[in-house]
DORO-449089 format. One line per 8 residues: number of its first residue (from 1); their letters; for each residue z, y, x of N, C-alpha, C, O. Coordinates in steps of 0.1 Angstrom, whole numbers, m for minus. Atoms other than C-alpha are relative to their C-alpha. Layout:
N
NUM = a = Z Y X Z Y X Z Y X Z Y X | ...
# end
This chain:
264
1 = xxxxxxxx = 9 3 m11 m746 1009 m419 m1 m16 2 m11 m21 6 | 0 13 m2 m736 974 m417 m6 m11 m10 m11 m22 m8 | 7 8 6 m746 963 m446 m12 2 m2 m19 m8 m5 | 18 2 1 m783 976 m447 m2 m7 13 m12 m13 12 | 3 5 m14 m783 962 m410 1 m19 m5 m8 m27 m1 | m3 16 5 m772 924 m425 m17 1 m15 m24 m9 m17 | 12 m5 13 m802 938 m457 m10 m2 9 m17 m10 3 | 13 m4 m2 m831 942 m434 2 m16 11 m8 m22 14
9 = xxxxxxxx = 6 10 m9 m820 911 m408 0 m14 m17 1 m25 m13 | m1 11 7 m820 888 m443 m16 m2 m5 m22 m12 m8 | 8 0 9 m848 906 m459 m13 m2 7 m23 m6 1 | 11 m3 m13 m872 912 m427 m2 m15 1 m14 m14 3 | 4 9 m7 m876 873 m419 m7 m3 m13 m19 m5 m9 | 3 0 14 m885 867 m460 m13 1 m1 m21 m9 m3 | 7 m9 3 m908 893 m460 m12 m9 5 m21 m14 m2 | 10 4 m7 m927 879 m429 m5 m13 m5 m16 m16 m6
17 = xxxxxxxx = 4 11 8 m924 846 m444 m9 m1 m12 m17 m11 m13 | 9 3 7 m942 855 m475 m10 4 0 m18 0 m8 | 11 m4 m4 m969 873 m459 m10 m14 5 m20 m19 0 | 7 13 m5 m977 842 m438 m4 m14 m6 m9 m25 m2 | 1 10 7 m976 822 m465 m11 3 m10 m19 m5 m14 | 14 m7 7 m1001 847 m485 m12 m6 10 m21 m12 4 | 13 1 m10 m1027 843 m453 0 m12 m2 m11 m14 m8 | m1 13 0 m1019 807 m452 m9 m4 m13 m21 m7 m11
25 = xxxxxxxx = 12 4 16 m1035 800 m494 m10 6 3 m21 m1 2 | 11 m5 0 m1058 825 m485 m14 m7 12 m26 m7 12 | 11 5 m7 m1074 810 m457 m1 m15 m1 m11 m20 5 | 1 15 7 m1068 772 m472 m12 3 m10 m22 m5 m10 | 11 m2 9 m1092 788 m499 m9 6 2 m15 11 m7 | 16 m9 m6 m1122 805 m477 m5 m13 2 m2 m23 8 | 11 9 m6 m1151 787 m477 6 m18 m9 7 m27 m2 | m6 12 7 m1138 757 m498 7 m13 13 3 m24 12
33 = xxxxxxxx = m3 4 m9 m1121 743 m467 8 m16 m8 14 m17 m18 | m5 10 9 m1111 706 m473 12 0 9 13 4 20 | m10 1 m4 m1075 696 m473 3 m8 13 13 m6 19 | m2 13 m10 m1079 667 m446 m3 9 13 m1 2 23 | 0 m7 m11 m1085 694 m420 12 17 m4 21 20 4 | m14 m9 1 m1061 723 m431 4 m1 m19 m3 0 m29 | m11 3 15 m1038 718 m464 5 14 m4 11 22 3 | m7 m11 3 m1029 745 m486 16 m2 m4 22 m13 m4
41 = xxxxxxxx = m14 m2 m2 m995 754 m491 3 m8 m17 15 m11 m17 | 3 10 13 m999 733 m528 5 m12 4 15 m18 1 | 5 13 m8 m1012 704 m505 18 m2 10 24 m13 10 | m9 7 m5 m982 708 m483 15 m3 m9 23 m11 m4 | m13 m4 6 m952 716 m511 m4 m18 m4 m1 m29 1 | 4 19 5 m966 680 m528 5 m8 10 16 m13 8 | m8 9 m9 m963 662 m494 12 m5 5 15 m16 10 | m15 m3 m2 m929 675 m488 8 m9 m7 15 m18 m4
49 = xxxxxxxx = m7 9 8 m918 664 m517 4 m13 m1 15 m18 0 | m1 12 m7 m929 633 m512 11 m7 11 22 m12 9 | m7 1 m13 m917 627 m480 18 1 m2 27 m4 5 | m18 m6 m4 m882 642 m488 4 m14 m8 10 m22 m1 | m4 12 7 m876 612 m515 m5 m14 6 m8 m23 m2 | 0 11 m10 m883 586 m487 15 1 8 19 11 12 | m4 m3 m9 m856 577 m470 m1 m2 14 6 3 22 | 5 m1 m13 m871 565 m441 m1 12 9 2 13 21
57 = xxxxxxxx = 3 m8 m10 m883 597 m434 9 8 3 5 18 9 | m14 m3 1 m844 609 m434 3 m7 15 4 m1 26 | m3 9 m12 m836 582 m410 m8 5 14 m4 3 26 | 5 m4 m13 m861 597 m388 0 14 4 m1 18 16 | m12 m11 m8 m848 629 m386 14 0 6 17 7 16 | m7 6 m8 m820 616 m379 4 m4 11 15 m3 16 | 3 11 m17 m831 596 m347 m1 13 4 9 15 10 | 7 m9 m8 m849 631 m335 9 10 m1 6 19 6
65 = xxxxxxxx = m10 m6 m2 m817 649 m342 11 m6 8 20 1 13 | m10 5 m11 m796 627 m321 0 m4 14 9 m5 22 | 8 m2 m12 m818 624 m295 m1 12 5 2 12 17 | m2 m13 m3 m820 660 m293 13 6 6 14 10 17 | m12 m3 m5 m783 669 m293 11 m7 7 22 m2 8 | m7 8 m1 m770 641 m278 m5 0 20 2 m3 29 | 5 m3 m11 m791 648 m247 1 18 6 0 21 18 | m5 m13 m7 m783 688 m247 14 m2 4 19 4 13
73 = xxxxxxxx = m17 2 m6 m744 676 m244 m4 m6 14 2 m1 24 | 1 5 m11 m754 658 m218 m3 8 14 3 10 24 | 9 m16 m8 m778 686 m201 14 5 3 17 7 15 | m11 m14 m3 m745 708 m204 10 m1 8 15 8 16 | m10 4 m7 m720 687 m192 1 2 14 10 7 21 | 3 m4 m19 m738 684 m155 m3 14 3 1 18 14 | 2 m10 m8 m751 717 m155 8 13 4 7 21 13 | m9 m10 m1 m723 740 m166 8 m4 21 6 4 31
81 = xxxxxxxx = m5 2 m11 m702 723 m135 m5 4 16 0 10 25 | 13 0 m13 m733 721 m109 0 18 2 m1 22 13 | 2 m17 1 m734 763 m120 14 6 5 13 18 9 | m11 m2 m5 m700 766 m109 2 m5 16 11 0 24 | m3 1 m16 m704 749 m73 m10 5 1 m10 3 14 | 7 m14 m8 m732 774 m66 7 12 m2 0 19 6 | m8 m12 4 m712 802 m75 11 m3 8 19 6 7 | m15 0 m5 m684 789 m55 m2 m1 17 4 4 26
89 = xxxxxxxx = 5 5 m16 m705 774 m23 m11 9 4 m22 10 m2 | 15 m5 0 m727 795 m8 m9 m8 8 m20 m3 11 | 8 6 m6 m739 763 11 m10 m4 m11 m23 m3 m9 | 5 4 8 m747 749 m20 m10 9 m9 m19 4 m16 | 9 m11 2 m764 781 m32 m11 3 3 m20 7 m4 | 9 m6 m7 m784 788 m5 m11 m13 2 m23 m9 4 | 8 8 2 m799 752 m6 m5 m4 m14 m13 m13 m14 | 6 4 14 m806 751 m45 m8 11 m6 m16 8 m15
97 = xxxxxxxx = 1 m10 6 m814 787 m51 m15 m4 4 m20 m6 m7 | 12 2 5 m850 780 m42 m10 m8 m8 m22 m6 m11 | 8 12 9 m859 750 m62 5 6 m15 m2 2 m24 | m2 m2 12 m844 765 m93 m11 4 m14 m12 0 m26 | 11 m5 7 m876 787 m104 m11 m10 m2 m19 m8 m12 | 8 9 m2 m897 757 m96 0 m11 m10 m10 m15 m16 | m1 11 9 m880 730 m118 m5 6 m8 m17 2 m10 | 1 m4 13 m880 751 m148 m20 m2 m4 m27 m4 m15
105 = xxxxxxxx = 17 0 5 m919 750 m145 m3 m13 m2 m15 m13 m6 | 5 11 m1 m921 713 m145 m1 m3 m18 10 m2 m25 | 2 2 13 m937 704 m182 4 m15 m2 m1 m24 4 | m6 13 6 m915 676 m200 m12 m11 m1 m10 m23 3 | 13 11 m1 m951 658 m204 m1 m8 15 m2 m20 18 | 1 5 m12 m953 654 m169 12 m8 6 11 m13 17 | m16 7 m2 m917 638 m165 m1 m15 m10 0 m26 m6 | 5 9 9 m924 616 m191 m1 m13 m2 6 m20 m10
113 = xxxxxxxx = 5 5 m3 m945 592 m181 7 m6 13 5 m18 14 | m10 3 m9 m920 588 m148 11 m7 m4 15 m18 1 | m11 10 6 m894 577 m166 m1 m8 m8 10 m12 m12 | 7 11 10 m909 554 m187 3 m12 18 10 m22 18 | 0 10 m13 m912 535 m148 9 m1 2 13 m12 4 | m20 1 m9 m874 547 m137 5 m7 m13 6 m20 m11 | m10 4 9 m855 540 m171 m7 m9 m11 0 m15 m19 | 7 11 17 m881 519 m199 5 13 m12 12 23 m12
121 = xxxxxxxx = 1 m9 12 m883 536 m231 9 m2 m9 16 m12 m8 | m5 2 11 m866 541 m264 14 12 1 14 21 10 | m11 m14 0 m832 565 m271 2 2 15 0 14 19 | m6 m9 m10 m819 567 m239 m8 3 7 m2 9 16 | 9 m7 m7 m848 576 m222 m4 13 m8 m4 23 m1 | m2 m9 4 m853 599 m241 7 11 m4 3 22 m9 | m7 m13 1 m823 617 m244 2 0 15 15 2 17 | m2 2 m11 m823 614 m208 m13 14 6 m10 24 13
129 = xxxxxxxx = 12 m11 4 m859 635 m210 6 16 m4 4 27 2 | m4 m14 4 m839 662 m232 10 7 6 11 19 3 | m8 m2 m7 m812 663 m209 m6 4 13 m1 13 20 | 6 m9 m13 m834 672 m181 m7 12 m7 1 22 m3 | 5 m10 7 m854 698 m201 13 14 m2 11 26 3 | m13 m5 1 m819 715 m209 5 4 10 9 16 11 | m9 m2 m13 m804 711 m175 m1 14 5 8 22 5 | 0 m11 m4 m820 739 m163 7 12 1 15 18 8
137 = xxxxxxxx = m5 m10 8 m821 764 m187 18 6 m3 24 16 m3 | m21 m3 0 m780 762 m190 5 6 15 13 15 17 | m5 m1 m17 m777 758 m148 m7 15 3 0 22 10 | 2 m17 m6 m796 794 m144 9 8 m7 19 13 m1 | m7 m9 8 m782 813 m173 19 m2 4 25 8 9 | m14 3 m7 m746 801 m162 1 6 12 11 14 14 | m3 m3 m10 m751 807 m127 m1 16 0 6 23 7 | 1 m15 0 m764 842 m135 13 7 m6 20 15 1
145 = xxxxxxxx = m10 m3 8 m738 849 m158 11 1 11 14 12 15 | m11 m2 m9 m709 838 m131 0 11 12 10 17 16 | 1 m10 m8 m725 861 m105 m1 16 m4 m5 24 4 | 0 m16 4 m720 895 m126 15 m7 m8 15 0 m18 | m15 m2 1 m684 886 m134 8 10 1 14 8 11 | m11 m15 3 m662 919 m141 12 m2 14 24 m4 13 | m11 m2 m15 m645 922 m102 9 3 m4 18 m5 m4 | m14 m5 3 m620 941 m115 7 m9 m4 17 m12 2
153 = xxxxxxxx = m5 9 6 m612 917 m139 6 m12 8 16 m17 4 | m5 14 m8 m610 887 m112 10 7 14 17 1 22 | m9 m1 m12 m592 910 m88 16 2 m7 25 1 1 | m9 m3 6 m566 916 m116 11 m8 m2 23 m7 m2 | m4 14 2 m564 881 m122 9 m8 13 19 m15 12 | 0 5 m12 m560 873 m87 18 3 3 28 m3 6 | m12 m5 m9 m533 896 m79 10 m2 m11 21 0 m7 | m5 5 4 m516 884 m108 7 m17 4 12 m26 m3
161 = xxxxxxxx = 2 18 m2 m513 849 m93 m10 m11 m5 m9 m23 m4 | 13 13 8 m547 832 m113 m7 m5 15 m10 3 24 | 9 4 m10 m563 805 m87 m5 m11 m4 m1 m13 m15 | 3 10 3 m578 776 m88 m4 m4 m12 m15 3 m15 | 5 6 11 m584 758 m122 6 10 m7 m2 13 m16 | m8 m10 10 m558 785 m140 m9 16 2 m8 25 m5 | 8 m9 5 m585 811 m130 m15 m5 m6 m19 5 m11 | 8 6 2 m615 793 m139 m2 m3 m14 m12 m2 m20
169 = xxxxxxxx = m2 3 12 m600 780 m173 5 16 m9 0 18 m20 | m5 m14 8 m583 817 m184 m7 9 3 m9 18 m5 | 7 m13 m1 m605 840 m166 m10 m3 4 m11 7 m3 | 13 3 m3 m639 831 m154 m6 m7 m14 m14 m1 m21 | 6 13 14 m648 799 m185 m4 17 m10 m15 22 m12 | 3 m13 5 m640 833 m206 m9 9 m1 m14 12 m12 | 8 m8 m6 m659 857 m190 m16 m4 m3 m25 2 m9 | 14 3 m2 m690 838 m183 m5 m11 m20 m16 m13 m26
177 = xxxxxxxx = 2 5 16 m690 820 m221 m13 5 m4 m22 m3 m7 | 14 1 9 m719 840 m234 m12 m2 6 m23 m6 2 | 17 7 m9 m744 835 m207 1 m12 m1 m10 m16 m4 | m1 16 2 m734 798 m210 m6 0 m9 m18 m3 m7 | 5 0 17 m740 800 m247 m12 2 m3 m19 m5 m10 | 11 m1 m2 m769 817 m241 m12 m11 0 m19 m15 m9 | 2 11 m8 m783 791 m218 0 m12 m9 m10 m19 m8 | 5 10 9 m776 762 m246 m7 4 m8 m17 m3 m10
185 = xxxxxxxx = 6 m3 11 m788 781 m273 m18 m2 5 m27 m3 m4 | 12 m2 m1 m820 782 m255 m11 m17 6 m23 m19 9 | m1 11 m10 m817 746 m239 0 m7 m18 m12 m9 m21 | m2 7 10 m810 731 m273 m10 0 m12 m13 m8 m20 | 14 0 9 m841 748 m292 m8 m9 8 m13 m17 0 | 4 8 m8 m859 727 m260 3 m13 m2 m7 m21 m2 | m2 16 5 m843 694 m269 m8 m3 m6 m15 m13 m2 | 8 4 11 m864 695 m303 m10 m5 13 m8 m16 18
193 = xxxxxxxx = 14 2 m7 m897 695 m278 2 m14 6 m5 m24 3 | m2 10 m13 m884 672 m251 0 m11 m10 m10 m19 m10 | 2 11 9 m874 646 m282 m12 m5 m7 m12 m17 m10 | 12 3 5 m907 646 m296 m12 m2 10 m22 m9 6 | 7 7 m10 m926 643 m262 3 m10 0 m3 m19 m7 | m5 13 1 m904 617 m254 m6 m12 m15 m10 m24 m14 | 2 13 9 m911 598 m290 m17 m1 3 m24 m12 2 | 18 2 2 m950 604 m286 m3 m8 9 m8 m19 5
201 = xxxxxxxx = m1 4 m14 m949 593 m247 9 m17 3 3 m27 9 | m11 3 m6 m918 573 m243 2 m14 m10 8 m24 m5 | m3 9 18 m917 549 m279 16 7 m2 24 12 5 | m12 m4 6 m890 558 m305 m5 1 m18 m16 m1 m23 | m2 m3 12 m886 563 m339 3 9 m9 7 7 m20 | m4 m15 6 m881 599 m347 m9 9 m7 m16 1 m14 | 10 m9 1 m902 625 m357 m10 1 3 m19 4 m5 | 12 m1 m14 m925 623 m327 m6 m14 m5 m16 m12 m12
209 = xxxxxxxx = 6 8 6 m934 590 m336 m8 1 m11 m19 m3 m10 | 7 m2 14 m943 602 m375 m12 6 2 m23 2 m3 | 15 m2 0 m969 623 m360 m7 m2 3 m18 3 2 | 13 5 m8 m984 603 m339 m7 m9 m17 m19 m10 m21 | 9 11 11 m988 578 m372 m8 9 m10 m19 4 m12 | 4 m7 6 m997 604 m392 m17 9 4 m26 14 m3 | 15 m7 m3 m1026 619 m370 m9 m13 m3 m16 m12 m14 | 6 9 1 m1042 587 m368 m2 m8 m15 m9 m18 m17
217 = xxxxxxxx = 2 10 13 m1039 579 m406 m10 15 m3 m18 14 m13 | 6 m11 6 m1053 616 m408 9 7 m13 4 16 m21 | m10 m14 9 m1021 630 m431 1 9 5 11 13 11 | m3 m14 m7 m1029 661 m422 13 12 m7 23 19 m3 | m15 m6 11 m1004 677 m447 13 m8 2 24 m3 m3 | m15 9 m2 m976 652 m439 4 5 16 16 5 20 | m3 m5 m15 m980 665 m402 6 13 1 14 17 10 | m7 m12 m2 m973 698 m413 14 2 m7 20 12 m8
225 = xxxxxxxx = m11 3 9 m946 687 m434 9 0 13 14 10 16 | m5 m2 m9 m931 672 m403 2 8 13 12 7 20 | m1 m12 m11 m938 701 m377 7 9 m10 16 15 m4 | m8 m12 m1 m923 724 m399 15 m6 m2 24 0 4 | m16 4 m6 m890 701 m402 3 m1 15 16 m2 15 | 1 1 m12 m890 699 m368 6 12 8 14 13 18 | m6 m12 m5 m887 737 m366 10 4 m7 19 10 m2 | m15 m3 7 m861 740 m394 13 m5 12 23 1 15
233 = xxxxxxxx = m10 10 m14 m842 712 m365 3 15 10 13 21 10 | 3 m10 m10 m850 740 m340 4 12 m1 4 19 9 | m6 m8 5 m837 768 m362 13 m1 m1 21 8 1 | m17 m3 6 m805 758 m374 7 m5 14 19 m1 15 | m9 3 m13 m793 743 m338 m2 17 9 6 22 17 | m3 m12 m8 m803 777 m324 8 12 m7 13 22 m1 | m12 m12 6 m782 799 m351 11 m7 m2 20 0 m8 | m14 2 2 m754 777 m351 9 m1 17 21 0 18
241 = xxxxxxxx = m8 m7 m12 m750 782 m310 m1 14 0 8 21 6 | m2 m15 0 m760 818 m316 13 3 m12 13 15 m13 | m9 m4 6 m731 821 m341 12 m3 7 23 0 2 | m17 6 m12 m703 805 m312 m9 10 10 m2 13 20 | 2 m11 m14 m723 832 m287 5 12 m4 14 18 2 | m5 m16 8 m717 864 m311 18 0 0 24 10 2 | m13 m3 3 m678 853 m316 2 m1 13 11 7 16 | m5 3 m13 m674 843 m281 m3 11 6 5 11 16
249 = xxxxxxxx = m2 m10 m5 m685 878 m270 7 10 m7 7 22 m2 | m12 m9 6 m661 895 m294 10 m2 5 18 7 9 | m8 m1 m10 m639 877 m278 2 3 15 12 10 18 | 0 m10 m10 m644 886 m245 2 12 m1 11 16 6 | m3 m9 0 m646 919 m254 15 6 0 21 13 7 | m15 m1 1 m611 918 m268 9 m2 13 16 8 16 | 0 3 m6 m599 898 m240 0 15 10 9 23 12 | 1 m8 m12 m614 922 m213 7 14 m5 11 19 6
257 = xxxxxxxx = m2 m14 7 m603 955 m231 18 m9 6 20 m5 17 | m10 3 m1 m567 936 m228 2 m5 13 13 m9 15 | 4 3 m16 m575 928 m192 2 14 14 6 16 26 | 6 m10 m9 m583 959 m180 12 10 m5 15 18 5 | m12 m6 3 m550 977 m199 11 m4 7 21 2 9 | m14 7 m4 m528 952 m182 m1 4 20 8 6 27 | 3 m2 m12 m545 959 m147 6 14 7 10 16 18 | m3 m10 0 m537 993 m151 14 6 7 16 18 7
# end
């Protein structure tokens, strides 16, 4: 069972891949459509190529990957904490809990252009951009997570002697881990965006920059070169925190199973 289940999550994303890559030639080749407005998959493997034996254009993934993650640590730092004094204050609760649904709607474009006035441009504004983008996303999923906490579990803890930072560090951090994880995982596919606003908006030298040069030179195939690195970026940062969320709720599981025996 496990292994057709590992078969169909390897073979199922493939599949859909080579379908969309069928529609893709096929509608590059209706109607004799020219490359300078959509590129066939020919048009883009050539550019790629290209591009890849630059290293410039290395260097500038680079920038839009450090910018990205360098501003979700940051995101996580304040918000995990911030998620923990609402969960602890309910003064502090009761005055944040309505602005929370509100931020999340504010579009990074619209932020942007603000901080360009508060901070000037270049990396740290813009990981300052991705770090708000992030904040959120981490600060709900956390706070939700802390408010369905296993009672039993904290009353177990309790009456064991756990208080202060020794329950927070051994029994709550634990507990609440995969909504955390969650919460980056979903904060950290968002950095990509926020870093590429930021370079379009903001100046920089990443990614976001390439396609502004690139629209304007009209590489339309080099644009799609770099949008789809952009989403590889955006892929592999979201399965390498979804692979610390899967083990981190194995462990809880374990953990609480050995929690709830000892309570007993």
């Amino acid at each position: 069972m496990a292994h057709s289940s590992r078969f169909v999550a390897i073979s199922a994303p493939l599949l859909l891949l080579a379908v969309l890559i069928g529609v893709w030639a096929l509608a590059a080749g209706v109607g004799g459509t020219s490359s300078l407005f959509f590129p066939s998959p020919s048009n883009f493997v050539s550019r790629a190529v290209a591009l890849a034996g630059e290293s410039w254009f290395w260097n500038r993934v680079g920038i839009t990957l450090a910018e990205a993650v360098t501003g979700s640590i940051a995101g996580a730092l304040v918000a995990v904490p911030v998620s923990w004094l609402i969960y602890r204050s309910s003064i502090i609760n009761a005055a944040l809990q309505p602005f929370l649904g509100a931020t999340q709607a504010i579009p990074a474009i619209a932020l942007a252009p603000l901080l360009v006035l508060w901070v000037g441009r270049g990396f740290g504004a813009i990981v300052l951009l991705c770090a708000l983008m992030v904040f959120f996303p981490i600060l709900v999923s956390t706070t939700v997570g802390l408010r369905h906490l296993d009672q039993d579990i904290l009353d177990a803890a309790s009456l064991d002697g756990a208080s202060g930072w020794r329950m927070i560090w051994s029994i709550e951090l634990p507990l609440v881990m995969p909504s955390m994880l969650a919460g980056v995982r979903n904060g950290f596919t968002l950095s990509i965006t926020g870093a590429v606003i930021g370079e379009m908006v903001m100046g920089g030298t990443g990614l976001g920059s390439l396609l502004s040069q690139q629209q304007h030179n009209l590489d339309t195939a080099g644009m799609f070169v770099t949008v789809a690195v952009l989403c590889l970026l955006a892929m592999s940062l979201y399965s390498v925190v979804y692979a610390f969320e899967r083990s981190g709720k194995r462990a809880v599981q374990q953990r609480r199973h050995t929690w709830i025996r000892s309570s007993r």
